[in-house]
C-alpha positions as CSV (number, residue, x, y, z in Angstrom):
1,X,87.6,130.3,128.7
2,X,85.3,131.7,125.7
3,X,84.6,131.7,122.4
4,X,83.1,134.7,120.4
5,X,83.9,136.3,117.3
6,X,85.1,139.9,118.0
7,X,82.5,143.2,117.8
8,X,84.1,144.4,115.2
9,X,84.1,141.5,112.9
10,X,80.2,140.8,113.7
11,X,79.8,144.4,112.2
12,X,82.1,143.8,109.3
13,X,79.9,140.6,108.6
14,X,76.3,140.9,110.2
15,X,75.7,137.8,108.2
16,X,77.7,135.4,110.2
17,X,76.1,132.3,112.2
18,X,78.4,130.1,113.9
19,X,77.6,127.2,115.8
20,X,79.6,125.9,118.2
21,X,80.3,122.6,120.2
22,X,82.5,121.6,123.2
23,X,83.4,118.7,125.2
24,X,85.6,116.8,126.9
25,X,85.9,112.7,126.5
26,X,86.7,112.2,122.6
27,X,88.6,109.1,121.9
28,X,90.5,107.1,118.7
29,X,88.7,104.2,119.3
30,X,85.4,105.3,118.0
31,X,83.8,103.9,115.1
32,X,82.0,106.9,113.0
33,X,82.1,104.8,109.8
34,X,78.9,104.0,108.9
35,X,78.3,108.3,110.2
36,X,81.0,109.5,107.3
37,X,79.2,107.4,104.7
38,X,76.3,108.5,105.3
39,X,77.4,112.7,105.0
40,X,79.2,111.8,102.5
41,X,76.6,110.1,100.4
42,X,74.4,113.6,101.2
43,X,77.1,115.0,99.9
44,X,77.4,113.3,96.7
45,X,73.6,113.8,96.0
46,X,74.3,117.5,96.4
47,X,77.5,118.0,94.5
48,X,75.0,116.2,91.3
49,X,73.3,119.4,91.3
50,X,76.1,121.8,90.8
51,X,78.8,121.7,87.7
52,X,81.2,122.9,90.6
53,X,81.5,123.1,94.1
54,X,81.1,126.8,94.0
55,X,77.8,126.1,93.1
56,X,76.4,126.0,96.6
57,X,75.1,129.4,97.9
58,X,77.2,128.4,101.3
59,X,80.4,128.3,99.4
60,X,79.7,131.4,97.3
61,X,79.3,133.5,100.5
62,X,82.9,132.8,101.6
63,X,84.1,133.9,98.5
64,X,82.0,137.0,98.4
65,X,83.6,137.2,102.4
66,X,87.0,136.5,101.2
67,X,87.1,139.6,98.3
68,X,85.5,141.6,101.1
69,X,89.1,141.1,103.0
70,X,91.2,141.5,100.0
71,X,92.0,137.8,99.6
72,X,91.7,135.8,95.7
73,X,88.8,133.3,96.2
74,X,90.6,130.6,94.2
75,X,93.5,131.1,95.9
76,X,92.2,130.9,98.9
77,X,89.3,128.6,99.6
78,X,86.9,128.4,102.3
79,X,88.2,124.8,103.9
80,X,84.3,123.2,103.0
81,X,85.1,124.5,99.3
82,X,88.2,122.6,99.4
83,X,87.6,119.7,100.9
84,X,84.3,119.4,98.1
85,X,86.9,119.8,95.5
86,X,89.1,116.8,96.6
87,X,86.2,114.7,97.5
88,X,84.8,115.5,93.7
89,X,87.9,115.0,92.6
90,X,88.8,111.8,94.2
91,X,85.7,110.3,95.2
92,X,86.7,110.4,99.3
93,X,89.1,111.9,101.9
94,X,91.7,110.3,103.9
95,X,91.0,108.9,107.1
96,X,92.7,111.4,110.0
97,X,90.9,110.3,113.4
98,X,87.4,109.6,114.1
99,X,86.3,112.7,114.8
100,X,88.0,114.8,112.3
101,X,86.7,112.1,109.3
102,X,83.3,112.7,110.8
103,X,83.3,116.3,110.6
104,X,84.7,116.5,107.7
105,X,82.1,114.6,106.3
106,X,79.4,117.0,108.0
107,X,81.4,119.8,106.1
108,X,81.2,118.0,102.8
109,X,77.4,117.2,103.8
110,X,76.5,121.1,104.1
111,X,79.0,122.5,102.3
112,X,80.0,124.5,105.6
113,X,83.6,125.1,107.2
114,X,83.6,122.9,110.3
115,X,86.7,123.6,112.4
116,X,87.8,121.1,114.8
117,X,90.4,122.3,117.7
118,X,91.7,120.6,120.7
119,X,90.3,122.5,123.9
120,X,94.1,121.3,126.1
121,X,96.3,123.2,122.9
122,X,94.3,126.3,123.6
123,X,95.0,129.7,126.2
124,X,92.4,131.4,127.4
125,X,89.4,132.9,125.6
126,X,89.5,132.2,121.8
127,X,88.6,134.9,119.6
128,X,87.6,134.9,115.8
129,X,89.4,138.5,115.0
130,X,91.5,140.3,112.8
131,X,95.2,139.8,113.8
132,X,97.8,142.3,114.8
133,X,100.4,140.3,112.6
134,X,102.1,139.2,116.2
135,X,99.9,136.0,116.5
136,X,101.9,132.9,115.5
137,X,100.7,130.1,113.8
138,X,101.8,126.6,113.2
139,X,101.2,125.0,110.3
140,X,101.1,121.4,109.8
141,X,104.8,120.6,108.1
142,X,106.0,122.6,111.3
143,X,107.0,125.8,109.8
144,X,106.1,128.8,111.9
145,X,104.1,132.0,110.3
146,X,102.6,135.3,111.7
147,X,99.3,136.0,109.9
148,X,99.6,139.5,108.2
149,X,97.9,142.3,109.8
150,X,94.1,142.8,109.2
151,X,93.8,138.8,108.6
152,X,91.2,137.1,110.1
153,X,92.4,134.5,112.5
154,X,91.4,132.5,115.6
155,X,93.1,134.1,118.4
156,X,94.2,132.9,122.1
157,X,95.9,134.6,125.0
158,X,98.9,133.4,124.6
159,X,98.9,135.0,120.8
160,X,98.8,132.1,118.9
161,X,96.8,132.1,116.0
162,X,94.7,128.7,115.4
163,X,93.7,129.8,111.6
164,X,94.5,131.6,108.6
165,X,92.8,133.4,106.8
166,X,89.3,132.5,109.0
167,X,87.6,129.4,107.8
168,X,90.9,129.0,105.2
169,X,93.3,126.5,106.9
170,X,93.8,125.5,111.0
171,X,96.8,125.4,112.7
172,X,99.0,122.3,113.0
173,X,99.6,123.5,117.3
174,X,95.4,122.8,118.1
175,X,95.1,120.0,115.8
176,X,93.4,116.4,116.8
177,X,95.4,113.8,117.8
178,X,94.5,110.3,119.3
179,X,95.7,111.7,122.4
180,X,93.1,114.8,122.3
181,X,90.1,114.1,124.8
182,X,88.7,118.2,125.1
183,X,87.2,119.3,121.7
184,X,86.0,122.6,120.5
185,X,84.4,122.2,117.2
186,X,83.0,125.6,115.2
187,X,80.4,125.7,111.9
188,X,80.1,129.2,110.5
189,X,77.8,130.3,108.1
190,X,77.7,133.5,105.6
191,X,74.9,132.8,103.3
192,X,71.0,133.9,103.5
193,X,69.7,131.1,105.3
194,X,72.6,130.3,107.4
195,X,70.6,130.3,110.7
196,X,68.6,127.1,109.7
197,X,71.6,125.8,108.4
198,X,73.9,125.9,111.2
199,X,71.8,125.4,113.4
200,X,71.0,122.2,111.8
201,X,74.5,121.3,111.4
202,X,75.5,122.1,115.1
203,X,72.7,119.6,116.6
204,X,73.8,117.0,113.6
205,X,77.2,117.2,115.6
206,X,76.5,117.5,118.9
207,X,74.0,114.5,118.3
208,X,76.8,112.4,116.9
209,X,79.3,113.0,119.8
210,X,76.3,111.9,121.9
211,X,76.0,108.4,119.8
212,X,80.0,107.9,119.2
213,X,81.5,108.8,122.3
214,X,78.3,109.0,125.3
215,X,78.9,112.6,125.5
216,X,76.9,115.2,127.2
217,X,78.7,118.0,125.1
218,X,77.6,121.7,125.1
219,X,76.6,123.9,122.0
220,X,75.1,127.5,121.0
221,X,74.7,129.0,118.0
222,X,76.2,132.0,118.2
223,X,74.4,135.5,115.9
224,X,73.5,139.0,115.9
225,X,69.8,139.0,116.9
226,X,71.3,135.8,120.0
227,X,74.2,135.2,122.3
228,X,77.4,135.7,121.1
229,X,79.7,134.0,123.2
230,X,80.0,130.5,124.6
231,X,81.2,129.8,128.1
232,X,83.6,126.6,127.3
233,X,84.7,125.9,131.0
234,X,81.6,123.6,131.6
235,X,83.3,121.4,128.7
236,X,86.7,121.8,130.0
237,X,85.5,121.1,134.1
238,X,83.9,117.5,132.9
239,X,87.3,115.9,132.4
């Protein structure tokens, strides 16, 4: 099992940074609390210096990204753009499950998309490309789509797609439940300095599975001038 973004896509989007964390041992006991408060308060402190979320050079680059592939940036938001609106808006997010809550908060924190996937919901090698408009995707009320052609999407063997419209919403079939144990979490960047950033971001996270759960999990930051794959079957063997 891998993850890599396809060839074509990385020439689409030389830009693109994406870090990437796996591991196997994730549980609904933990108590990240004290972790989401703190991201969160970063996060506050940052969205003082911007009238509005779009503000931040990280979000403007995935709406530069999404007019590039013919999608309406307030239409369609990069997940880290919308979760800054709700928080802004309501002054927190819902709690979901440990994990999740904590990388949302990461998300808010740097303004980055932070996907997080279960490892066990997912069929072979995972790749961020553009869909055939076979893939099918489940979204979280249960209804069951097929990403249009030429869409972005997170793609497995088995044809299912794990996103929409890239970093715009996850599928409900990979989600995190209390029940997940093998994670797969992903931070993509866009903007100018998005190699400092996510790689910043990606040992923020991999340090906090470390503190939460004891983990040992594995991570890369995946770019042009680097590696562009990750080997996940390390992760997956641990359990």
């Amino acid at each position: 099992m891998r993850f890599q973004h396809a060839a074509q896509l990385r020439a689409d989007f030389p830009e693109l940074v994406a870090g990437v964390v796996a591991a196997t041992g994730t549980t609904p006991d933990a108590d990240t609390t004290d972790a989401v408060a703190r991201h969160t308060a970063t996060a506050t402190a940052r969205l003082a210096t911007v009238a509005t979320p779009s503000g931040f050079a990280e979000v403007q680059a995935w709406r530069r990204a999404f007019t590039r592939l013919g999608l309406r940036p307030t239409q369609y938001r990069c997940a880290s753009e919308a979760l800054l609106r709700r928080f802004a808006r309501e002054g927190a997010l819902p709690r979901i499950h440990p994990l999740v809550d904590l990388c949302n908060a990461v998300s808010l924190a740097t303004a980055l998309p932070v996907a997080v996937l279960d490892l066990d919901r997912v069929t072979g090698d995972l790749v961020v490309r553009r869909a055939t408009g076979q893939e099918v995707y489940l979204g979280f009320d249960g209804a069951t789509e097929h990403p249009q052609p030429g869409e972005v999407t997170y793609a497995d063997d088995a044809g299912r797609a794990h996103a929409r419209r890239w970093t715009n919403r996850q599928s409900g079939h990979s989600a995190v439940r209390d029940a997940t144990s093998c994670v797969l979490i992903v931070v993509e960047g866009l903007h100018a300095t998005a190699l400092a950033d996510v790689t910043a971001a990606t040992t923020l996270i991999a340090e906090e599975l470390a503190a939460h759960w004891s983990l040992d999990p594995i991570s890369a930051v995946l770019h042009g001038d680097g590696p562009t794959a990750l080997d996940l079957r390390s992760a997956i063997t641990a359990r």
